[in-house]
C-alpha positions, 0 to 999 in steps of 0.5 A: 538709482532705484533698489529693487523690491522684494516681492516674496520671502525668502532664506539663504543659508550657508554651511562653514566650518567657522562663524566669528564675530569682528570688530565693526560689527562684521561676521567672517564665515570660514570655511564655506561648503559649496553642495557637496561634502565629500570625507575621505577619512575613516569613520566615524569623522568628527568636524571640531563644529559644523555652522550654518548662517540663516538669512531670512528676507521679508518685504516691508508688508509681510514681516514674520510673525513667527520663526523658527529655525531648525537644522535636520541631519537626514530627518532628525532633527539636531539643532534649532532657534526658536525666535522670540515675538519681542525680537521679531518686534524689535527688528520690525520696529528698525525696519519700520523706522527706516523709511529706505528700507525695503526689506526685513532681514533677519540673521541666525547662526547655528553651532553643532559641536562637535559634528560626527560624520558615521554615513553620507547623509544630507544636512538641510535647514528649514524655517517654519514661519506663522505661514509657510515652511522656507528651506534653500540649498542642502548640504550633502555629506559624502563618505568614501570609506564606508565600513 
C-alpha cells in the first residue's frame, strides 16, 4: 500500500490541560479543548496550566530552515520556543536517513503555568518559518460571568 505524499507544510495544534510523558516513548494529552472554552466560574479563573502540542509537517525537499513557535492570548504574546538550526539539522538528518519517510515532523510542547482567565479572549499558536507564517485551529475563551 502507497503512503500518500504531503505536497505542502503544515501545523496541527491541540489545546489540553495536561502533557505527560510515558514510558515507551509516548506523550498522553489530557484534557483536550475541542474550539471552544467556556468558564463559568467568577473571575478572574486560574487553570493550574494550560498546553498546546505543536506538530509541524514538511515534506522531504522543503524541510524548515527555521521555527519558532509562539502562543498569543489575544495579540500578546505569552509564551513561545525558538528552535535551534543544530536541531533542525539533527531532525533532517533522521528523516533523510530514513529512505521510507516522506515527511519531516517536528513536535513542540508549550506550558503556560498558571493560566489566568480575566475576560473571553482567543488563544492562537502561530509558526514563523524562514518563509512564511503557519497557524491552525484557535482557541476560544468564553466567559459567563463577567464583571
Amino acid at each position: 500500500m502507497k503512503t500518500p505524499i504531503a505536497h505542502h507544510r503544515s501545523l496541527n495544534t491541540i489545546f489540553c490541560d495536561d502533557i505527560r510523558m510515558e514510558v515507551g516513548n509516548k506523550t498522553t494529552l489530557v484534557g483536550i479543548y475541542n474550539s471552544v472554552m467556556i468558564i463559568e466560574n467568577d473571575l478572574p479563573y486560574v487553570l493550574p496550566k494550560l498546553c498546546v502540542s505543536a506538530t509541524v509537517k514538511a515534506p522531504k525537499g522543503m524541510e524548515f530552515k527555521e521555527l519558532d513557535f509562539k502562543l498569543f492570548k489575544d495579540n500578546e504574546e505569552i509564551t513561545g520556543n525558538k528552535i535551534t538550526a543544530e536541531d533542525l539539522e539533527k531532525q533532517r538528518l533522521a528523516y533523510e536517513n530514513d529512505p521510507d519517510s516522506q515527511v519531516c515532523i517536528f513536535t513542540v510542547y508549550l506550558t503556560v503555568q498558571p493560566f489566568v482567565i480575566d475576560k473571553s479572549c482567543e488563544m492562537k499558536l502561530v509558526v514563523e518559518t524562514e518563509s512564511e507564517l503557519l497557524n491552525d485551529v484557535h482557541l476560544k475563551i468564553i466567559t459567563r460571568n463577567q464583571d
